[in-house]
N, CA, C and O of each residue as an XYZ file, in Angstrom:
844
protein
N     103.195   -101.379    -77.337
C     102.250   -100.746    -76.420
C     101.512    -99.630    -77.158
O     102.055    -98.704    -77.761
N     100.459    -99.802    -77.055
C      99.610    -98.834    -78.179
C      99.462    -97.486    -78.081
O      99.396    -96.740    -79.058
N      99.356    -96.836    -75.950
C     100.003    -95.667    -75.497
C     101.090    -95.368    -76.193
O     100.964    -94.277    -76.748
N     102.140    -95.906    -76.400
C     103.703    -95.483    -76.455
C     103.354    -95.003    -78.324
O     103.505    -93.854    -78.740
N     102.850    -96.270    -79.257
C     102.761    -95.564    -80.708
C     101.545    -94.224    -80.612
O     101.668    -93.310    -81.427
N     100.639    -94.181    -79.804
C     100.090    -92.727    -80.122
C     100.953    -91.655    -79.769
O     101.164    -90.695    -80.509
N     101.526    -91.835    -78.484
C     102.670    -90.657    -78.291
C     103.990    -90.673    -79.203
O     104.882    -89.828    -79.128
N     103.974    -91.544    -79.896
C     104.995    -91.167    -80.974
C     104.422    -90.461    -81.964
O     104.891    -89.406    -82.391
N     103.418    -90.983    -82.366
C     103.067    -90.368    -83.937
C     102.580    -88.767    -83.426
O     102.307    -87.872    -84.226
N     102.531    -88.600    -81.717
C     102.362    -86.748    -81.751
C     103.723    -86.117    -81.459
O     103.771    -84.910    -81.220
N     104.876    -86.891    -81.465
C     106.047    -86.557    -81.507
C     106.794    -86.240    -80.180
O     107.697    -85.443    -79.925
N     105.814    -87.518    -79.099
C     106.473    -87.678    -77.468
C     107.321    -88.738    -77.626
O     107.118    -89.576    -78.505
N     108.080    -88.786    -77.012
C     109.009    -89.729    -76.511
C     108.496    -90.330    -75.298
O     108.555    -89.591    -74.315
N     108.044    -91.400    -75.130
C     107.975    -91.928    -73.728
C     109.119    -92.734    -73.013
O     109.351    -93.938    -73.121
N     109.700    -91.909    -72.350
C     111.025    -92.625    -71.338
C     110.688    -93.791    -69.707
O     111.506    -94.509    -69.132
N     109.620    -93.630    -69.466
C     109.509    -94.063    -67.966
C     107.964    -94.063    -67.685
O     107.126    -93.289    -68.148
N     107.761    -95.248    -66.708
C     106.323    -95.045    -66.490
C     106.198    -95.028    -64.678
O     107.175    -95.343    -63.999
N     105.164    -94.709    -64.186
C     105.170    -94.208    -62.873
C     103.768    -94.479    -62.095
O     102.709    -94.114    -62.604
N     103.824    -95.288    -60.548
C     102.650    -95.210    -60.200
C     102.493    -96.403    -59.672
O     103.206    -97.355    -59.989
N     101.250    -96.488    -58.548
C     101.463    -97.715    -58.261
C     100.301    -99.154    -58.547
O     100.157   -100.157    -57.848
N      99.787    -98.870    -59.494
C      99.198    -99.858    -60.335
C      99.814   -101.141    -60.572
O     100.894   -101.103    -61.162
N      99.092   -102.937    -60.042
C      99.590   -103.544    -59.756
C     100.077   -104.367    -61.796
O      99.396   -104.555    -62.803
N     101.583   -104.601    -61.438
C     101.465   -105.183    -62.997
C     102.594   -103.890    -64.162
O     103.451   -104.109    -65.018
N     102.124   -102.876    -63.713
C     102.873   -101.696    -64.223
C     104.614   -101.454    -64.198
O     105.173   -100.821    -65.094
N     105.325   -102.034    -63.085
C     106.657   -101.784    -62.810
C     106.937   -103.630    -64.346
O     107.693   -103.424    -65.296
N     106.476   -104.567    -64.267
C     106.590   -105.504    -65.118
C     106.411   -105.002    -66.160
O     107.301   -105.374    -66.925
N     105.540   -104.155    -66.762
C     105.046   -103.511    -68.759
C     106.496   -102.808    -68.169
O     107.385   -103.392    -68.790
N     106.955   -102.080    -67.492
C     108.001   -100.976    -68.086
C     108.830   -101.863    -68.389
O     109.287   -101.866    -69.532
N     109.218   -102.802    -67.483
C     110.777   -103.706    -67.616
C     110.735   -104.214    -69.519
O     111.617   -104.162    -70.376
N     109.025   -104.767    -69.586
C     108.982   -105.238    -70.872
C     109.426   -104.493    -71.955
O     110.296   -104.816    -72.763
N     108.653   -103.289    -71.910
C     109.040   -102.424    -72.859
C     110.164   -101.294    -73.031
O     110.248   -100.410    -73.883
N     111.310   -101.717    -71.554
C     112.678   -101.120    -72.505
C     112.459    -99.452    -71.322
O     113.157    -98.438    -71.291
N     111.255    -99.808    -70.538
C     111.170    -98.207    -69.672
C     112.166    -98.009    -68.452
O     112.899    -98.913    -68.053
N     112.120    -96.750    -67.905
C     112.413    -97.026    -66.113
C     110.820    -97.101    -65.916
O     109.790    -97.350    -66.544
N     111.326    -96.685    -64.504
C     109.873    -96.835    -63.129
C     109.857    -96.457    -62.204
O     110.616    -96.901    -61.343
N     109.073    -95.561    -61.980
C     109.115    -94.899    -60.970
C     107.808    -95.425    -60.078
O     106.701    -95.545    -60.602
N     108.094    -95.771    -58.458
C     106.637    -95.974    -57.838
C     106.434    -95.177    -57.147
O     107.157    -95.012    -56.165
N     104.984    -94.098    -57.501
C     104.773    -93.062    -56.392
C     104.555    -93.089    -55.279
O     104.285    -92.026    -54.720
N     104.597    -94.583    -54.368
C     104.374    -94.933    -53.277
C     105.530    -94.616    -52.479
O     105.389    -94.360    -51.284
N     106.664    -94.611    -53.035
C     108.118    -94.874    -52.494
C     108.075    -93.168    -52.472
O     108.257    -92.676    -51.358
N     107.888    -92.376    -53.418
C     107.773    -91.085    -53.525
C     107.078    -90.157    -51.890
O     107.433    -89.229    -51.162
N     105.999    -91.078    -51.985
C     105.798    -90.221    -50.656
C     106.873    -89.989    -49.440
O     107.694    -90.762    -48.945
N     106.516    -88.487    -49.124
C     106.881    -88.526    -47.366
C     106.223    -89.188    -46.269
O     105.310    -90.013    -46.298
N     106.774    -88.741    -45.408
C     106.068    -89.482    -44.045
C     104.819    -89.197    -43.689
O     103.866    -89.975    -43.648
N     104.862    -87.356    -43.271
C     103.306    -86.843    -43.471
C     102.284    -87.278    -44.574
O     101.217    -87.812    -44.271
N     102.671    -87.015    -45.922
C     101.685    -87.934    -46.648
C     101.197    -89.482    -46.627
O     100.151    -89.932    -47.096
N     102.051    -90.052    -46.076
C     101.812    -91.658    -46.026
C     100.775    -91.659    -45.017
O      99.866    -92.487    -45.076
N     100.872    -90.389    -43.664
C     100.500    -90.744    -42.753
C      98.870    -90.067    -42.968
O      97.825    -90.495    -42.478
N      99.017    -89.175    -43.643
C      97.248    -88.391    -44.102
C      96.722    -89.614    -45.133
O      95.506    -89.783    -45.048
N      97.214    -90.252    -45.823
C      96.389    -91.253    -46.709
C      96.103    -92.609    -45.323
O      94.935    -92.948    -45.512
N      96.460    -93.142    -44.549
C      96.275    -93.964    -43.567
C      95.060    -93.003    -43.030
O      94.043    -93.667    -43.229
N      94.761    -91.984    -42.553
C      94.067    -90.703    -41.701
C      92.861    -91.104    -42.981
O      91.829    -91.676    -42.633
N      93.005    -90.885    -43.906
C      91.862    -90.783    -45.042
C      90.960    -92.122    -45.015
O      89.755    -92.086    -45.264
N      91.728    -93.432    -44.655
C      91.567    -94.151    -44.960
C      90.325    -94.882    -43.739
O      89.313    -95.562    -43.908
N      90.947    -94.391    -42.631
C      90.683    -94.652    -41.409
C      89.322    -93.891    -41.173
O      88.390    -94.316    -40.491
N      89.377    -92.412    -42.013
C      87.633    -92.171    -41.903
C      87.351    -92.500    -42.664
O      86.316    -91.844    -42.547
N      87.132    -93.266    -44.054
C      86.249    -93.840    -44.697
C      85.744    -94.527    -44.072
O      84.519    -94.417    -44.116
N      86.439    -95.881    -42.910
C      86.523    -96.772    -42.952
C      85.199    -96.782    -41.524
O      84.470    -97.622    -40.996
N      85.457    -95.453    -41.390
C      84.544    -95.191    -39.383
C      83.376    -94.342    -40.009
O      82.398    -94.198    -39.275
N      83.326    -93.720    -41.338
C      81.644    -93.547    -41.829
C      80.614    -94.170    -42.335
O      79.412    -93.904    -42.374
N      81.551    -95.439    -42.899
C      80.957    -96.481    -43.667
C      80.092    -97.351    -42.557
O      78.892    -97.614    -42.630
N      80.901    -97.684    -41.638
C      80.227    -98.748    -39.480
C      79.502    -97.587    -39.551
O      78.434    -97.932    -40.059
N      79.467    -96.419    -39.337
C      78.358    -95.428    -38.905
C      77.221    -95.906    -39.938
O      76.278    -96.557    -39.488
N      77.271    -95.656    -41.064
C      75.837    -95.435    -42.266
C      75.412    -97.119    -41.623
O      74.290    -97.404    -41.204
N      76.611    -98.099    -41.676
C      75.754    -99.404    -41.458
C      75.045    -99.860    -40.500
O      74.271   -100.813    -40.589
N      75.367    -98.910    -39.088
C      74.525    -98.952    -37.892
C      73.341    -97.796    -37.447
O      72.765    -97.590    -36.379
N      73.256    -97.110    -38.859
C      71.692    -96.456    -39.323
C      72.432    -94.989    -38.422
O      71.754    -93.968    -38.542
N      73.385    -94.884    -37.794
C      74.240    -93.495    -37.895
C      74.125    -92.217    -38.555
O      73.730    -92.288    -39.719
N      74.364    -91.099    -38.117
C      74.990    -90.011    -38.495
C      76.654    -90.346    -39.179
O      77.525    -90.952    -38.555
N      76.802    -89.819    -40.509
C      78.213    -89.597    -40.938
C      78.774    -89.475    -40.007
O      79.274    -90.513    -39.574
N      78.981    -88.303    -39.271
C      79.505    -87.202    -38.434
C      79.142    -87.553    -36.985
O      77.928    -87.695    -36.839
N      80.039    -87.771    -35.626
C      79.481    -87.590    -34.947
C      79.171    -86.406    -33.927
O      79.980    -85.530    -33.624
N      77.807    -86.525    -33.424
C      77.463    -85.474    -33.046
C      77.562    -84.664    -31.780
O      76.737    -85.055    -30.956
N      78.416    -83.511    -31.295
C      78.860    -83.568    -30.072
C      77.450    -82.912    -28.913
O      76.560    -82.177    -29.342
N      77.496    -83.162    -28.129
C      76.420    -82.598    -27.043
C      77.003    -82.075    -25.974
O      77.893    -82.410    -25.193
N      76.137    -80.980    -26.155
C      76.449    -79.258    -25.614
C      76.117    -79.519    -24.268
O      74.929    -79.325    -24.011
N      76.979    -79.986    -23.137
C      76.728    -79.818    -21.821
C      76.068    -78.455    -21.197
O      75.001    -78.421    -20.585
N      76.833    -77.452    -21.447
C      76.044    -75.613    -21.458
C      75.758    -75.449    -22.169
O      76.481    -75.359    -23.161
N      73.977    -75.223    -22.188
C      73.855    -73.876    -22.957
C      74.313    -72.333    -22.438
O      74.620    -71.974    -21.302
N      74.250    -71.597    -23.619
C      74.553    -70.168    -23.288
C      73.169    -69.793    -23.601
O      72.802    -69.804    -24.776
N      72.070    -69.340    -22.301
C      70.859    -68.832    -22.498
C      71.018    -67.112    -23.293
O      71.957    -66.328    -23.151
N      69.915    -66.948    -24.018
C      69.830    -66.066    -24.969
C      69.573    -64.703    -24.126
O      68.737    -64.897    -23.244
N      70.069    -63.380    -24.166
C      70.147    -62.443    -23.428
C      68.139    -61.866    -24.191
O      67.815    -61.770    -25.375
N      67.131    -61.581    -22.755
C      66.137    -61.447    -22.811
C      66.036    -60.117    -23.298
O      66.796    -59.202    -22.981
N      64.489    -59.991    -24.553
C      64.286    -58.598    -25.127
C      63.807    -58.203    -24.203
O      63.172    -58.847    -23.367
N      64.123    -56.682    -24.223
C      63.033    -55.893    -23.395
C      62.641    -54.861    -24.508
O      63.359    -54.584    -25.468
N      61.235    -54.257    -24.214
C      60.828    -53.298    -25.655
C      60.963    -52.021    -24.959
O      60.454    -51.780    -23.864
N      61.807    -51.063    -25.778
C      61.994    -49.665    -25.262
C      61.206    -48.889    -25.603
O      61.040    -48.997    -26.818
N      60.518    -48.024    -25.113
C      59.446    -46.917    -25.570
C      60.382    -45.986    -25.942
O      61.289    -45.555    -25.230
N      60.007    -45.525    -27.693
C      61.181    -44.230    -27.698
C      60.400    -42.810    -27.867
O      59.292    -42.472    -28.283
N      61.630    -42.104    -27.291
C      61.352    -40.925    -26.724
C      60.538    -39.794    -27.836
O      60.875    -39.771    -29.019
N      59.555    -38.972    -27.356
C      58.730    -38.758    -28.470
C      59.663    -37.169    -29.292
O      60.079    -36.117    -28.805
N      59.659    -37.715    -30.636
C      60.354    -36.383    -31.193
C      59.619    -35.198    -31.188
O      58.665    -35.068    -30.421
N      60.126    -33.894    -32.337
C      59.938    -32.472    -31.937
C      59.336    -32.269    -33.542
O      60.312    -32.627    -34.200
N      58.827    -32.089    -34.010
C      58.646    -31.707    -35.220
C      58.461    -29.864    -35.137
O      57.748    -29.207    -34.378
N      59.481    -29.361    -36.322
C      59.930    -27.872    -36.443
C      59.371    -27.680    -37.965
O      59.532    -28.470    -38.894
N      58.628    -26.353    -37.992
C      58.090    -26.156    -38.912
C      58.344    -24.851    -39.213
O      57.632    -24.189    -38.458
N      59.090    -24.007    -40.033
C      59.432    -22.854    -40.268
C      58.767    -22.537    -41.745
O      59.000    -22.756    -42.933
N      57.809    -21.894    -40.929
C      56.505    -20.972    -41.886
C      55.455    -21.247    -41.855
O      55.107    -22.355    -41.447
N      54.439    -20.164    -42.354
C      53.600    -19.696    -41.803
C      52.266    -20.584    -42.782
O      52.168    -20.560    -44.009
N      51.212    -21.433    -41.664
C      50.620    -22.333    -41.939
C      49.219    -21.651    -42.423
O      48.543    -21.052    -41.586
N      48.909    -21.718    -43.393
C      47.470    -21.170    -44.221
C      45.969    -22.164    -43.747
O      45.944    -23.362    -43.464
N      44.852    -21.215    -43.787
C      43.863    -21.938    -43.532
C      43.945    -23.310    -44.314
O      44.499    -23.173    -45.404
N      43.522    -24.631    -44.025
C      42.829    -25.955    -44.250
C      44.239    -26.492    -43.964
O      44.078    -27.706    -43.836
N      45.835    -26.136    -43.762
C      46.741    -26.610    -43.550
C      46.403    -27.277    -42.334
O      45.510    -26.861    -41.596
N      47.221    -28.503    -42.050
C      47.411    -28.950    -40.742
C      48.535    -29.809    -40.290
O      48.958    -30.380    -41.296
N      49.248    -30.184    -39.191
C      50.115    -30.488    -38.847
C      49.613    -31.561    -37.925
O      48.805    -31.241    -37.053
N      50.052    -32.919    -38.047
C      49.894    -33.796    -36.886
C      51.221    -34.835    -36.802
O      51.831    -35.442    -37.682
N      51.399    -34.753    -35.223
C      52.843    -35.301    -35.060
C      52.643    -35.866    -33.879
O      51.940    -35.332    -33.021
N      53.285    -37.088    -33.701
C      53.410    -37.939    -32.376
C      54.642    -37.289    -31.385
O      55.682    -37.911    -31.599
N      54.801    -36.342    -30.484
C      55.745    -35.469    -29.969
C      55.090    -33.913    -30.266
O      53.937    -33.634    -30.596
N      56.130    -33.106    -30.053
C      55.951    -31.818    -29.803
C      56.210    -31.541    -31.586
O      56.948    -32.103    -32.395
N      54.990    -30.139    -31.748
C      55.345    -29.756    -32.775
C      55.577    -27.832    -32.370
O      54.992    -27.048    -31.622
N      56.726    -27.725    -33.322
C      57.147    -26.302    -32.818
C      56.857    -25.515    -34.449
O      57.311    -25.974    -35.497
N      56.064    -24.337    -34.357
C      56.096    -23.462    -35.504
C      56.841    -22.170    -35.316
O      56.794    -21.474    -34.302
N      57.579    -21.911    -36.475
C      58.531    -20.446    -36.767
C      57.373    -19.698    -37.779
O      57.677    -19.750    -38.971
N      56.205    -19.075    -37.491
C      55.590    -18.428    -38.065
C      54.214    -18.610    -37.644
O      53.998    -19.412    -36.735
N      53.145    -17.909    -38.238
C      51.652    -17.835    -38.019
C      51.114    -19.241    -38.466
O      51.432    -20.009    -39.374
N      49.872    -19.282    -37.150
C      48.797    -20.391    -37.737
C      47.326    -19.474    -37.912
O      46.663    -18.885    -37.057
N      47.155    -19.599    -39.160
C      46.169    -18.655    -39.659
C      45.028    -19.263    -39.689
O      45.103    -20.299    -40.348
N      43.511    -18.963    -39.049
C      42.440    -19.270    -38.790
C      41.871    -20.491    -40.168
O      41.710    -20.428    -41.387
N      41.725    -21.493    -39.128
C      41.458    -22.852    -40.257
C      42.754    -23.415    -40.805
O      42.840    -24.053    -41.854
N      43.512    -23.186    -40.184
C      44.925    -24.222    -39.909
C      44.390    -24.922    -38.361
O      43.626    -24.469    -37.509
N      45.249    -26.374    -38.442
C      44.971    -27.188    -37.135
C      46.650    -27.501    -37.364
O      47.491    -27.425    -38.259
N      46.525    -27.963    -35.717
C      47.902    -28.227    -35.168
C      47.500    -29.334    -34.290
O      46.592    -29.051    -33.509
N      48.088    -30.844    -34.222
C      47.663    -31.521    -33.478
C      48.973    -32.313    -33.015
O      49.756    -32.693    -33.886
N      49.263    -32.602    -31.498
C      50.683    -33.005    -31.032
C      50.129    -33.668    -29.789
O      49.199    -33.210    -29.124
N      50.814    -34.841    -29.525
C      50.659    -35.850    -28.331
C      51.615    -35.277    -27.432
O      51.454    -35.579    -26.249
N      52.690    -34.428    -27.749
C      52.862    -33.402    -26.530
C      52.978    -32.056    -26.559
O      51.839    -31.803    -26.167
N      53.400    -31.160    -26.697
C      53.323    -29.504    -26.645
C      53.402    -29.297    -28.198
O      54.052    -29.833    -29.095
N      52.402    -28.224    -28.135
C      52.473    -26.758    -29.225
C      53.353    -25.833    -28.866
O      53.536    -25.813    -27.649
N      53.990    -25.030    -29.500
C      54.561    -24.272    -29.467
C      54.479    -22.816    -30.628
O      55.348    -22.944    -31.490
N      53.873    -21.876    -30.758
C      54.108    -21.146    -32.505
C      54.922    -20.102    -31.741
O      54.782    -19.823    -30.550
N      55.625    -19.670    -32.434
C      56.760    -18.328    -32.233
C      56.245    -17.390    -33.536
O      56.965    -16.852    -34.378
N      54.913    -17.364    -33.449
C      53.907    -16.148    -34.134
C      52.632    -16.158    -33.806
O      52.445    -16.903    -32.844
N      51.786    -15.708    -34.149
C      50.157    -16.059    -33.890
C      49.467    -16.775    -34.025
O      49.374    -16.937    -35.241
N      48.608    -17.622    -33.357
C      48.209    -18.938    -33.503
C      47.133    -17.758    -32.745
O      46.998    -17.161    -31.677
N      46.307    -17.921    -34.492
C      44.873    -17.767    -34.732
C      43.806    -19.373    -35.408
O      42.646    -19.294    -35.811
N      44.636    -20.652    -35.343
C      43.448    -21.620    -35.683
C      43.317    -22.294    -34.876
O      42.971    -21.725    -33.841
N      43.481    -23.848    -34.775
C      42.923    -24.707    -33.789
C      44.550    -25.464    -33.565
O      45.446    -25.740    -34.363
N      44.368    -25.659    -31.763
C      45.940    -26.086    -31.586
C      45.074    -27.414    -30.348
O      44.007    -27.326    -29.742
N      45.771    -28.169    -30.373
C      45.354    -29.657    -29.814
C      46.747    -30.051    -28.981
O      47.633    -29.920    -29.826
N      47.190    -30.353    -28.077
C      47.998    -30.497    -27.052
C      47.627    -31.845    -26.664
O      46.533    -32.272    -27.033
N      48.344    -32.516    -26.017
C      48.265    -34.138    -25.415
C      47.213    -34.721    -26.037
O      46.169    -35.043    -25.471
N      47.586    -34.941    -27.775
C      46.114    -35.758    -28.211
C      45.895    -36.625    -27.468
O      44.678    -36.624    -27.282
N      46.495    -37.624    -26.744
C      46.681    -39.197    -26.560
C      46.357    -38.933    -25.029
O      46.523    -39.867    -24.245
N      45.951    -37.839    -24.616
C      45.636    -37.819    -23.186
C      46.515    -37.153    -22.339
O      45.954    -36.930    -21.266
N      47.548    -36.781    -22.367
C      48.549    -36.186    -21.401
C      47.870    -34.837    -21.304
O      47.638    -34.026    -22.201
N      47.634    -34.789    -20.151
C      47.171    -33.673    -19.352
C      47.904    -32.571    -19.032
O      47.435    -31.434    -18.993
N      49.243    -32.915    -18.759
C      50.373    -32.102    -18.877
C      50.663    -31.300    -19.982
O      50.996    -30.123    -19.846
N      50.563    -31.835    -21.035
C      50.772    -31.208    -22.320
C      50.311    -29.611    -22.048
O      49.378    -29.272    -21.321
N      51.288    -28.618    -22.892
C      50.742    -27.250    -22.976
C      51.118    -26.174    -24.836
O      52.032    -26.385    -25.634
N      50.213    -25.317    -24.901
C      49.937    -24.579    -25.941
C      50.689    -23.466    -25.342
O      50.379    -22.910    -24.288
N      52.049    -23.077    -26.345
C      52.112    -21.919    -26.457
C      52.689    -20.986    -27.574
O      53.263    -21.306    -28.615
N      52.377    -19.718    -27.068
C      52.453    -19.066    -28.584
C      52.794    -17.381    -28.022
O      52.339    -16.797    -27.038
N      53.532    -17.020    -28.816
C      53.582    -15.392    -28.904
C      52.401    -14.751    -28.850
O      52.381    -14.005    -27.871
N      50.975    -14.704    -29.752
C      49.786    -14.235    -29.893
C      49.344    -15.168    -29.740
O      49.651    -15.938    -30.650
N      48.562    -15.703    -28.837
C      47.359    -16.541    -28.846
C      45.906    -16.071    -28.788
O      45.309    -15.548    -27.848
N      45.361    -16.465    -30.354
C      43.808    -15.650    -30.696
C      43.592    -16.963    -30.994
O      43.327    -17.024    -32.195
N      43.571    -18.258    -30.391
C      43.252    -19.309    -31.357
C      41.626    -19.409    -31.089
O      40.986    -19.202    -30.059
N      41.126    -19.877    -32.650
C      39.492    -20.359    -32.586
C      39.174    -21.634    -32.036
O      38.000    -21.997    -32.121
N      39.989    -22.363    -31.501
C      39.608    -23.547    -30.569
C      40.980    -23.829    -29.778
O      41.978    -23.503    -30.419
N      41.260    -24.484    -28.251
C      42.085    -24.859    -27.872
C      41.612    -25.626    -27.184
O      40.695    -25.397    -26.396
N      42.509    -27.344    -27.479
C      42.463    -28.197    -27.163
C      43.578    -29.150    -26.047
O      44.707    -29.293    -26.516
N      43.371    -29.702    -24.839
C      44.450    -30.170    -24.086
C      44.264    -31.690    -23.856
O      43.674    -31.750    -22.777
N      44.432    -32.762    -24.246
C      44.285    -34.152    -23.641
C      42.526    -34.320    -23.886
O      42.189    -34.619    -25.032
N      41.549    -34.157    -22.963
C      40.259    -34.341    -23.421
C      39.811    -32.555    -23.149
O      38.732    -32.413    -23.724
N      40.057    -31.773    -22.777
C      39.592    -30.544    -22.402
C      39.653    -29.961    -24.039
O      40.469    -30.145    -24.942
N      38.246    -29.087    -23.941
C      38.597    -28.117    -25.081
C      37.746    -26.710    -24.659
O      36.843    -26.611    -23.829
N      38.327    -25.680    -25.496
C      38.047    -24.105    -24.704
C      37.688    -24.336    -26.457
O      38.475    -24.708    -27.327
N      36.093    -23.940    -26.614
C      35.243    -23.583    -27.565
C      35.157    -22.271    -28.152
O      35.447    -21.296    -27.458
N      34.785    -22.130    -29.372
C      34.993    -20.482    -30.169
C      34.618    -19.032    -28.845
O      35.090    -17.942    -28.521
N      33.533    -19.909    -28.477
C      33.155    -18.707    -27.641
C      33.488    -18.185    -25.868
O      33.144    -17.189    -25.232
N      34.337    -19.440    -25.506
C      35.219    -19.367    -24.641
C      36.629    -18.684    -24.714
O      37.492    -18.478    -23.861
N      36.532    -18.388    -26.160
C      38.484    -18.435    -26.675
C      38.063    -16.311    -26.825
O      38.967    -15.485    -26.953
N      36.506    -15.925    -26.757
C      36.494    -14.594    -26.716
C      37.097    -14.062    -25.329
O      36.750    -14.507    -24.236
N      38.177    -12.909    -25.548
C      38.593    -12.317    -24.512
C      39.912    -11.306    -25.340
O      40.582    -11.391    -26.370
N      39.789    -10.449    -24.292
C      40.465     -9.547    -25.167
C      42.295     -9.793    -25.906
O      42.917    -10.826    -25.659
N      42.628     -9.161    -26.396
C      44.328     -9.836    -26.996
C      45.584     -9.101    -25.893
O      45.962     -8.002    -25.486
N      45.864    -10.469    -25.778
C      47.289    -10.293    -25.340
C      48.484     -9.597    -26.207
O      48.544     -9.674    -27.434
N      49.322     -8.983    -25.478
C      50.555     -8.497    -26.250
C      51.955     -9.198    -26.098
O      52.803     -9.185    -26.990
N      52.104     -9.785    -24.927
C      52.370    -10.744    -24.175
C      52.409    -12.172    -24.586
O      51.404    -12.721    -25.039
N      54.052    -13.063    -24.376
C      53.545    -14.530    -25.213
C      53.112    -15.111    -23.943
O      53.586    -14.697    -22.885
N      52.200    -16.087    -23.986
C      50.764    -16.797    -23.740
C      50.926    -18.020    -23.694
O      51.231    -18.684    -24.684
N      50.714    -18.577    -22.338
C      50.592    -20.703    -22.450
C      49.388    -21.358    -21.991
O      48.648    -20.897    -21.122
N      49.252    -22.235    -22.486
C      47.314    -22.335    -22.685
C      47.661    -23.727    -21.606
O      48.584    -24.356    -22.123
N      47.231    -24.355    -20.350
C      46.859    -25.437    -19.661
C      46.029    -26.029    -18.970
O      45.153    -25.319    -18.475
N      46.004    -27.054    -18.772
C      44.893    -27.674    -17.961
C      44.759    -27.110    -16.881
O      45.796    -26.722    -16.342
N      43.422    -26.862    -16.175
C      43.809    -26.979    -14.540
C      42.501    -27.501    -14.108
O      41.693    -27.749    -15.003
N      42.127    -27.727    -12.767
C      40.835    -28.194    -12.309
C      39.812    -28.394    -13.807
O      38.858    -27.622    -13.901
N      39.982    -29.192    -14.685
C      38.959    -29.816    -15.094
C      38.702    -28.560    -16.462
O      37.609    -28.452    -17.019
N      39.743    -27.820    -16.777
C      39.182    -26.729    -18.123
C      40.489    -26.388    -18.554
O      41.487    -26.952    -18.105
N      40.521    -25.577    -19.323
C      41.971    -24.540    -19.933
C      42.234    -23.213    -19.508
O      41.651    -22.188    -19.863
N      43.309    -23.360    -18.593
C      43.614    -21.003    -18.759
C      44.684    -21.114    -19.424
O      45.538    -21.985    -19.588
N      44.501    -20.125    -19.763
C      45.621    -19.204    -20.460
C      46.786    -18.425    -19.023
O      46.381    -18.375    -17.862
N      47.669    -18.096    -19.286
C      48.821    -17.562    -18.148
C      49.436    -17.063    -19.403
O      49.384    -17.530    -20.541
N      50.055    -15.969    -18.919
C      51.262    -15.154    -19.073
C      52.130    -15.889    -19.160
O      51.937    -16.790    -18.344
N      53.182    -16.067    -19.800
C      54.424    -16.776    -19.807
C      55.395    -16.129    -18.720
O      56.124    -16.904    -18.099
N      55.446    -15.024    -18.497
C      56.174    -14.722    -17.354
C      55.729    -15.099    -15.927
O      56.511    -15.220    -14.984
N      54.143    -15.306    -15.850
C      53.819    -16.058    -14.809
C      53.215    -17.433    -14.718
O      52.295    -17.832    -14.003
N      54.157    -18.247    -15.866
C      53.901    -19.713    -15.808
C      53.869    -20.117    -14.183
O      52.896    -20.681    -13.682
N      54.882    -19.807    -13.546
C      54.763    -20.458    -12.579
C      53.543    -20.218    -11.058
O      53.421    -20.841    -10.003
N      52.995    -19.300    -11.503
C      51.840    -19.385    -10.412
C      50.809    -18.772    -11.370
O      51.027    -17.816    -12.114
N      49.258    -19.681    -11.213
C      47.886    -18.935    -11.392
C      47.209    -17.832    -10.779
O      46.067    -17.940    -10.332
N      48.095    -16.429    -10.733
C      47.699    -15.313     -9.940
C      46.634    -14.380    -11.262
O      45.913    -14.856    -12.139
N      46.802    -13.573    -11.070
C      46.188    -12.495    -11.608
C      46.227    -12.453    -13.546
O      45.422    -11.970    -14.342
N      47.394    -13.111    -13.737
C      47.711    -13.362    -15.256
C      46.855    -14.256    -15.635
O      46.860    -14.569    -16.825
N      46.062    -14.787    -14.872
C      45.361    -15.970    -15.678
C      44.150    -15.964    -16.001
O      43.454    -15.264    -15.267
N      43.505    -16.604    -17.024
C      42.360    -16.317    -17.702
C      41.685    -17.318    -17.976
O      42.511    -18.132    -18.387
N      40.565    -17.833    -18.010
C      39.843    -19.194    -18.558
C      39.520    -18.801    -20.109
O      39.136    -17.731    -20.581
N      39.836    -20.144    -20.777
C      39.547    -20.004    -21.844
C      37.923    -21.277    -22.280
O      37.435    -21.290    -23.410
């Protein structure tokens, strides 16, 4: 056997041959071997997964020949309908600015913008909802760009050279009037801008001023 002289001349011994190749248990008897058949070797579970193996070859092969899917395909009696988007409007932020804004500077923010220092004449401030400066707002301050009428300007010193609310604006020469010492909130009302006292935000009495 020509196997058996190559494994000699690398210095194997071949004792036994194994397997279940038809013809094979006859070469061992010939040549002086045992024999082992790996068929007899199996367990039960394995005998029974090679039958299982055999049995789907045997049910993909009728599938491909009757123009089939490999696989068959199961159908989804329920669907599970898809939970509906809804689009959230989000809430408009605050933009905080600590220090003091120099002429041609400007600030524009979708929400409220709040300053910790002066807006110095030829600085702009522009916010789709409230101004706020916690110093002097001497340039141009713009409140409800986007239209909110509600929107309001306020400030510790308000000397500003233009004030703006939603579509209303109080012009250079509207904004003349003497200085407050007093912090100051700039709003809409009937169709223009006053100014109020912050201590008398809540009613248009005597504190109030057109700008």
């Amino acid at each position: 056997m020509r196997l058996r002289g190559i494994l000699a001349d690398a210095g194997i011994q071949l004792r036994s041959l194994a397997g279940t190749t038809q013809g094979l248990e006859s070469l061992a008897s010939s040549e002086g071997l045992s024999f082992e058949s790996h068929a007899s070797a199996l367990s039960d579970s394995a005998r029974s997964l090679v039958a299982d193996f055999a049995g789907a070859r045997n049910d993909i092969a009728q599938r491909r020949k009757r123009g089939e899917t490999s696989v068959r395909r199961v159908k989804m009696e329920h669907r599970v309908r898809a939970p509906e988007l809804h689009l959230v409007d989000a809430s408009p932020t605050t933009l905080y600015h600590a220090a003091t804004l120099r002429g041609g500077q400007t600030l524009h923010h979708s929400g409220n913008i709040v300053v910790v220092g002066d807006v110095n004449p030829g600085a702009e401030l522009v916010a789709t909802g409230d101004v706020l400066v916690f110093g002097r707002l001497a340039g141009i301050a713009h409140a409800g760009a986007k239209g909110d009428e509600n929107a309001r300007i306020y400030a510790l010193e308000l000397a500003a050279t233009q004030l703006r609310i939603a579509t209303f604006i109080a012009a250079d020469e509207g904004m003349k009037r003497p200085p407050s010492t007093v912090p100051e909130v700039a709003l809409a009302r009937n169709g223009q801008i006053v100014v109020v006292e912050l201590a008398a935000l809540g009613g248009l009495g005597s504190g109030a001023s057109s700008a």
